[in-house]
VMD Tcl script that draws the C-alpha trace (Angstrom):
set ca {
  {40.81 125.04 125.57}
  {40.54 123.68 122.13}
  {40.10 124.89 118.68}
  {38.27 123.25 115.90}
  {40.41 121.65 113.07}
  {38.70 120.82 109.69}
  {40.79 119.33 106.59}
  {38.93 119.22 103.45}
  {39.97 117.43 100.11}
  {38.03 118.64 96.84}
  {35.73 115.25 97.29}
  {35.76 114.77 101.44}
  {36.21 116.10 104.71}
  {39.36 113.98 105.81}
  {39.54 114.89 109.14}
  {37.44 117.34 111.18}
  {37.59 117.61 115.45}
  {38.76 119.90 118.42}
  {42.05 119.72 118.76}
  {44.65 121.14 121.33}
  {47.26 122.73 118.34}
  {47.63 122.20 114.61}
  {50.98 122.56 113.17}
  {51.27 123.67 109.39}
  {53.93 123.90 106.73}
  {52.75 127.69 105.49}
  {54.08 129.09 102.63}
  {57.02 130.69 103.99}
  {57.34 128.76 107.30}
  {55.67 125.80 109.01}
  {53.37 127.84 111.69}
  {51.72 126.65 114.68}
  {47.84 127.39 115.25}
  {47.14 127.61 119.14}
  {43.35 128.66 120.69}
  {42.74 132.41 120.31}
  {45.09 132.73 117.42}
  {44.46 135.82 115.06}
  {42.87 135.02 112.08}
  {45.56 134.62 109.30}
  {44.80 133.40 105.49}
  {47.96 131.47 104.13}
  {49.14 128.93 101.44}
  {50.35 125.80 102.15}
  {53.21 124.24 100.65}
  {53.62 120.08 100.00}
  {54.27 118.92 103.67}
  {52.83 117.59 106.79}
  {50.24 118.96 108.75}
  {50.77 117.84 112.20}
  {47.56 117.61 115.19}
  {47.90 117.12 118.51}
  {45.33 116.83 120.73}
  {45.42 115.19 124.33}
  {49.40 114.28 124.48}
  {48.35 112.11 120.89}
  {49.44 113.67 117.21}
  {48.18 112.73 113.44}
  {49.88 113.40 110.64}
  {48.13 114.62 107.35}
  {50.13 114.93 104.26}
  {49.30 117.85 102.00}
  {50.66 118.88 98.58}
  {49.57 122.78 99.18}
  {46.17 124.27 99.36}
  {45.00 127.24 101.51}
  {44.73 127.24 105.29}
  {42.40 129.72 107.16}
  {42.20 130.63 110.63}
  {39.25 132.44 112.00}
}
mol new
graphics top color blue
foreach p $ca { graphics top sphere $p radius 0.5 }
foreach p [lrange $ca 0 end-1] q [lrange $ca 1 end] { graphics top cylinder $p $q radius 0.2 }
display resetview
């Protein structure tokens, strides 16, 4: 099972696929976004959102913005 990951600059879509987990430096913890998760609406602090999907990971580097899970 997957869930769909989307990362959007003010100009772009940088990165947008299905993806296996999505790790993110939240506001007041990094927090890790598995299929099925409850929908949450957090900040992001400057960090590195990590992706993994089939055994491979990216790393995106953010400098805050607003995640949201649905």
């Amino acid at each position: 099972m997957t869930i769909r990951c989307e990362i959007v600059s003010q100009d772009r879509t940088v990165f947008a696929d299905d993806v296996d987990i999505v790790v993110l430096p939240g506001a007041i913890g990094e927090m890790g976004i598995l299929p099925n998760h409850a929908p949450v609406l957090t900040t992001l602090k400057f960090g590195v959102v990590k992706i993994r999907k089939n055994g491979r990971e990216e790393l995106f580097t953010v400098s805050g913005g607003i995640a949201e899970v649905q």
